[in-house]
N, C-alpha and C positions, 0 to 999 in steps of 0.2 A: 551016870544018870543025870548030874548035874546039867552036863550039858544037852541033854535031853528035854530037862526042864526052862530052860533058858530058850531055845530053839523054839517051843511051844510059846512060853509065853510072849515073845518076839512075834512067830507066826498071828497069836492071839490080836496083839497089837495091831500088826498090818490088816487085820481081818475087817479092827472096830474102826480104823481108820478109811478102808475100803466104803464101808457102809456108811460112812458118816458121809464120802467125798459122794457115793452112791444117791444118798439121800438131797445133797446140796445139788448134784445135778439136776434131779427130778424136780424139785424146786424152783432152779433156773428154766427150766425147761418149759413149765407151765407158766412161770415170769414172763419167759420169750412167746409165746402163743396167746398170752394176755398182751401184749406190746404189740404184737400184731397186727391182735385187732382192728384196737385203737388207731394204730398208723394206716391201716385199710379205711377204717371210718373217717381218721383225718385227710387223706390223701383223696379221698371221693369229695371231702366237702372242698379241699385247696380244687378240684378239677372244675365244681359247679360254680366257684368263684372265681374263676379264670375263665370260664365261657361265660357267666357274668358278665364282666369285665371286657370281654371280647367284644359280646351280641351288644354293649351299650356302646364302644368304641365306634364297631359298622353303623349302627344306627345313626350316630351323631356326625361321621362320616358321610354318611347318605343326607341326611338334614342339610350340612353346612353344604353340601354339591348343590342341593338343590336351591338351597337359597342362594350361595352362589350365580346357580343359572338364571334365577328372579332377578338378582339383581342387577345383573351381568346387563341385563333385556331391558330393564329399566333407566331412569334417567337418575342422574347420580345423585342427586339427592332424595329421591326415593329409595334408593339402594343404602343410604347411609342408617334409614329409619326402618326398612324391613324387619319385623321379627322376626324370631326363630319362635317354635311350640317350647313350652315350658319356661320362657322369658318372662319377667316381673312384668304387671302392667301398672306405668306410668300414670300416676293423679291427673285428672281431667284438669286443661284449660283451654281457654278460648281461642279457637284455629287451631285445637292439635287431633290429626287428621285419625278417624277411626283404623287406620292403618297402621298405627302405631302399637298396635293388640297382634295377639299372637291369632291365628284362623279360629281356632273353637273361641277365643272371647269376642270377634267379630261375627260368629256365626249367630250368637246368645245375644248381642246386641243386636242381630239382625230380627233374630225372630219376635225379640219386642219391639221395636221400632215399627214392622210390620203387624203387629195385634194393636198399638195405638192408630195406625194408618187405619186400620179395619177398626177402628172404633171399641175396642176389647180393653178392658180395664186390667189392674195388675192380674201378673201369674204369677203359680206358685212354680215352683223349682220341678216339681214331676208333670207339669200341664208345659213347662218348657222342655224336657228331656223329650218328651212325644213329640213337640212341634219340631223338635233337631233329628228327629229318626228314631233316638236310643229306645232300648227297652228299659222298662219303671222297673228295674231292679233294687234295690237299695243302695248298691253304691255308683250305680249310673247316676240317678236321682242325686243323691250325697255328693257326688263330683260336680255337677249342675249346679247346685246348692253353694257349692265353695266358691266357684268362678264368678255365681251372681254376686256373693257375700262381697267378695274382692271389687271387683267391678262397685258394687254400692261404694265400700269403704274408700274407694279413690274417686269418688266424682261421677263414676257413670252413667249408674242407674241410680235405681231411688228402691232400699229395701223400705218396704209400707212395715205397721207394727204386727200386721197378722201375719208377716213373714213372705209376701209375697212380695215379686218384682217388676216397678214398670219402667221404659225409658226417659228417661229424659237427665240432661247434664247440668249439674250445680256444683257449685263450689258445696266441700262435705263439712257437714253440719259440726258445729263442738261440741260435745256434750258437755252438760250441765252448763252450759254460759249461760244461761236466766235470760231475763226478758231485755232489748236491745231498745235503746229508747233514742 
């Protein structure tokens, strides 16, 4: 019987050790379906950043073609100072040619240069989004608004204190320099 009991508790043993490796599987299991997830979730955002990454390559692909072909067309020293869209605009001075501006900051000096020709005093930032086509959404407007901001802050225009913008080119003011005698 000895050995009967030994057999049993033996059996006993492999039973609790079954259930234990039983239990650590189900464990793992639901580990790996939680892992899953996450790597399903991560692997959608690595794809949305990789066409990202894609759609901005073509586009700036297609940009430099085209500016290429502008420049190509043009004489070489116009070619040398062509913009590109999204290019820094260069502080105002004397003889440097509006073409130096990326198309929308040309556009925006276009259409004030044109409201002082017609005799129109400064504009605000959404009476120029209208005059450029956009719609007065808030951040058409707010994009309008930054371009003019920049544009002042380098010489071009002139931001007035109620915010609004008119043409015309000066050297950009210091602030706080006091009175110039």
């Amino acid at each position: 019987m000895v050995e009967g009991c030994t057999v049993a508790s033996v059996l006993g043993m492999l039973e609790e050790r079954e259930a234990a490796a039983r239990v650590r599987v189900e464990g793992l299991r639901e580990e790996a379906a939680r892992l899953a997830e996450v790597l399903e979730a991560a692997e959608i955002e690595l794809d949305r950043r990789v066409i990202a990454r894609e759609e901005l390559v073509e586009a700036l692909a297609v940009s430099a073609a085209e500016s290429t072909a502008v420049t190509e067309a043009g004489p070489e020293r116009e070619a040398a100072s062509s913009p590109v869209p999204g290019s820094t605009v260069p502080p105002w001075r004397d003889g440097l040619p509006v073409t130096v501006l990326a198309p929308d900051y040309q556009r925006l000096l276009g259409v004030l240069e044109e409201g002082r020709s017609a005799g129109r005093g400064p504009l605000k930032a959404r009476e120029i989004a209208v005059e450029l086509g956009l719609e007065k959404t808030p951040a058409k407007v707010e994009g309008v608004r930054s371009k003019a901001r920049r544009l002042a802050e380098r010489g071009w225009l002139v931001q007035e204190s109620s915010g609004t913008f008119s043409a015309g080119r000066w050297p950009v003011p210091v602030p706080d320099a006091g009175p110039s005698a």
